[in-house]
N, C-alpha and C positions, 0 to 999 in steps of 0.2 A: 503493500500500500504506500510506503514510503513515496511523497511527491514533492514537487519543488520546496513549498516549506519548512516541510519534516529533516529534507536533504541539509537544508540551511539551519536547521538549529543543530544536526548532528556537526556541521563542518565548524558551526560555532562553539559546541562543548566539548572541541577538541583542541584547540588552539591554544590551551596551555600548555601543550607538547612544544608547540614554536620554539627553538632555541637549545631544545635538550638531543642529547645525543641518543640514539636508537640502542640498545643493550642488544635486542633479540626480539625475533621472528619465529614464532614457531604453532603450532597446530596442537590445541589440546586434544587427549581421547574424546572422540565423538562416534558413537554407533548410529548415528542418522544420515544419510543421504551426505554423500559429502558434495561441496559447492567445488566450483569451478577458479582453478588458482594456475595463472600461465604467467612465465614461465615455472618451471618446478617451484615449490618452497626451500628448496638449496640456493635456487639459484638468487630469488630475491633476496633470502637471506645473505648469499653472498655478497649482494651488492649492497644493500641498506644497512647492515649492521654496523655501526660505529659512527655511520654519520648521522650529522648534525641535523635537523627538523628546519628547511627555511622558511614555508610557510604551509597553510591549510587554505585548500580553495576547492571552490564547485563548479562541475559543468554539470548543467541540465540534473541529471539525477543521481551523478558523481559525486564523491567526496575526494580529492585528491591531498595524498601527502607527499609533500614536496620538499628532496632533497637538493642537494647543489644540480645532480647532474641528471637523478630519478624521481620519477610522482608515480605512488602506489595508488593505484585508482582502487577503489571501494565502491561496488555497484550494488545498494542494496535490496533492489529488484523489490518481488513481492511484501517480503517479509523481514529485510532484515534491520539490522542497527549498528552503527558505530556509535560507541561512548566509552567515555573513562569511568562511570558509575557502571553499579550493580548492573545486570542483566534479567530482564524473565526467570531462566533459569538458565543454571548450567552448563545442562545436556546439549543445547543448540551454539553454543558455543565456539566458532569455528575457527577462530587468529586472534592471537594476541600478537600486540606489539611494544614489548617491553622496555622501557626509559631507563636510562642512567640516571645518578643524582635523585635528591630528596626534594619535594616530596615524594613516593613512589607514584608513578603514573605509570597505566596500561590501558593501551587501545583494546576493547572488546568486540570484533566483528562476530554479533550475532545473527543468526539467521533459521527460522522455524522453520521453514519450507525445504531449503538446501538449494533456493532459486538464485543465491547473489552469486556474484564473480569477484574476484580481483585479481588486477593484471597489475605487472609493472611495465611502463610506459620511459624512455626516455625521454625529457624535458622537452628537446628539441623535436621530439616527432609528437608531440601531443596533439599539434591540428595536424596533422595528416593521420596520425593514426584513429585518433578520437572526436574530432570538426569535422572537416571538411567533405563533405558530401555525406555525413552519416548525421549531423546534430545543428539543427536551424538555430538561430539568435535566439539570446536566452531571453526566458518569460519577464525576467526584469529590467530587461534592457531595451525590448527591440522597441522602436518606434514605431508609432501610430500607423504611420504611410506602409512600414513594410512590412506590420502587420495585416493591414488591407491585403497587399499584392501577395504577400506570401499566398493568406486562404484560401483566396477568389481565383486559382489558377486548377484548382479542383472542383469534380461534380459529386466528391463524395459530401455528405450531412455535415453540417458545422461541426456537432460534436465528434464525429469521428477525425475530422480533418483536426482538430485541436489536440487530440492524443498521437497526432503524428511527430516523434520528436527530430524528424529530416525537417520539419517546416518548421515549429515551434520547438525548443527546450525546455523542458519542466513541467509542464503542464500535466495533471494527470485526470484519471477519471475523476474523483472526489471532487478535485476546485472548476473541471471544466464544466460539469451539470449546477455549480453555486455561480459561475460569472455569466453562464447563459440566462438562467433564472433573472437573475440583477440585471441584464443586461435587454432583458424582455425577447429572447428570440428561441425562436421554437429549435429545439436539438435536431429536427430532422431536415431541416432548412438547406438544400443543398450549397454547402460555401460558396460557388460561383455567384451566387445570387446575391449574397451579401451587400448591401450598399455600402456607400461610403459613410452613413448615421448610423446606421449599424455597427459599424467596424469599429467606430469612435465608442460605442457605444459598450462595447464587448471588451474593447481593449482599457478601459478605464475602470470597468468593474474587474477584470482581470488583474493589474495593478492593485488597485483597492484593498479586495479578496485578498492576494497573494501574500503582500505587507503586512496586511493584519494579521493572516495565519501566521505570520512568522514570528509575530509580537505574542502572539497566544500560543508560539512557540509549538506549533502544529495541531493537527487532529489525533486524538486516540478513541479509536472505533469500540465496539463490544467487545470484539475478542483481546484484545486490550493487550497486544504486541509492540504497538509504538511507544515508546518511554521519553522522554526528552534526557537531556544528559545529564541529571542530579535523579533520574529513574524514576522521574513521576509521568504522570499523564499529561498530555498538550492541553490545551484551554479550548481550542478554536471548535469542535467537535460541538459545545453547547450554542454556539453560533451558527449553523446550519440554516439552511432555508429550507431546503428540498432533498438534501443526497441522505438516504435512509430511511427517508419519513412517506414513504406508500402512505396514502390512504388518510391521512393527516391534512388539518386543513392550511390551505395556503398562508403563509403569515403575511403573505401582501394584499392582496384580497379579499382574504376571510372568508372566500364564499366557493372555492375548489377546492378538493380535496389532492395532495400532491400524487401524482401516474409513474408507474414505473414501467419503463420499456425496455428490452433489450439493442444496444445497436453494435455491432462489431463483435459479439460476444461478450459485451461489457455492458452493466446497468445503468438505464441512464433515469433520473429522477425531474420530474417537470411540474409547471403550471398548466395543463390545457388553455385557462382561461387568459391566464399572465402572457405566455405563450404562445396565444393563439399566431398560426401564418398570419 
């Protein structure tokens, strides 16, 4: 579930590593599903151990740790988490990365599912290996105009074309069914059709949205796997308009009850009436 805000509060309760030198890499016992780690764990460990942390940063759904000359990218896909606090549990427990120097600090990539990756990336090839024709301008950067042009060059539904992270970065299911809502346009709307009031209109509730989840320091759903980095629950989840709430009545209208649809294989949560084409 992990999406743009979540991604940024993990990259933010990690950056007291900044500065410290890397002790060690390694793989706790885990009997579940193991996640996806290229090249070997020798080998990153060969590279990363002993150096210095120069900074922590994000692409799109990335967490990257950035050494002089390598960035360990951290993808936490469906289910997983980077923090220095507590974990869920244990068991799903899949990389530590262990600090030199007091206080002790350790990276915890967890992961429930066994869906995340992490790669090491040289510095210098990070946009060609990780940008450049795979990851569009990020959710909090890109402008107004090129978010127009990016969406309206597709005939697929707003809300699918908005989960595509070639056109947009960060964006996921969760915030893209809360900025269409806010932004009054119906999820099945094919993006070419888009206006230009529209686009203004999608892209400022998207902004909005995004910020704020990130101030409420993300969403924590039922099943209750996202943690923030002190291992409590995000805020933004009580903030909701539409995403989980079927059958619930509109909080903007008061007079529809919220629809769930499936589009992409993913649930999308609406106003009919808010909505309407």
């Amino acid at each position: 579930m992990p999406e743009l805000p979540e991604v940024e509060t993990m990259r933010r309760g990690l950056l007291p590593i900044v500065g410290r030198r890397i002790r060690s890499i390694t793989t706790p016992p885990c009997t579940c599903r193991p996640i996806v780690i290229k090249p070997s764990l020798r080998q990153i460990a060969a590279e990363m151990e002993g150096e210095v942390v120069q900074g922590i940063s994000r692409l799109g759904k990335r967490v990257l740790i950035e050494t002089a000359q390598w960035a360990l990218v951290l993808q936490p896909r469906m289910t997983g988490l980077a923090t220095l606090s507590d974990v869920p549990d244990a068991g799903h427990v899949r990389l530590w990365i262990e600090m030199r120097g007091k206080p002790n600090l350790k990276v915890q990539f967890w992961d429930q599912r066994g869906l995340g990756i992490v790669e090491l990336v040289a510095r210098d090839q990070i946009l060609s290996q990780l940008v450049d024709d795979k990851l569009g301008p990020d959710a909090l950067v890109i402008t107004a105009q090129q978010f127009f042009d990016r969406l309206t060059v597709t005939k697929r539904p707003i809300k699918v074309a908005l989960l595509d992270q070639k056109i947009l970065a960060g964006v996921g299911n969760l915030y893209a069914s809360e900025m269409l809502h806010v932004a009054k346009i119906d999820p099945a709307l094919p993006a070419e059709q888009l206006s230009v009031k529209q686009s203004k209109r999608l892209h400022a509730a998207m902004l909005d949205i995004l910020n704020t989840a990130i101030l409420y320091e993300g969403s924590t759903l039922s099943d209750g796997t996202y943690r923030n980095s002190l291992n409590e629950s995000g805020g933004y989840q009580n903030e909701h308009r539409v995403y989980d709430r079927e059958d619930k009545l509109c909080p903007a209208c008061r007079k529809q009850k919220i629809v769930r649809i499936v589009q992409a294989q993913r649930s999308t949560f609406y106003c009919p009436r808010c909505q309407a084409s």
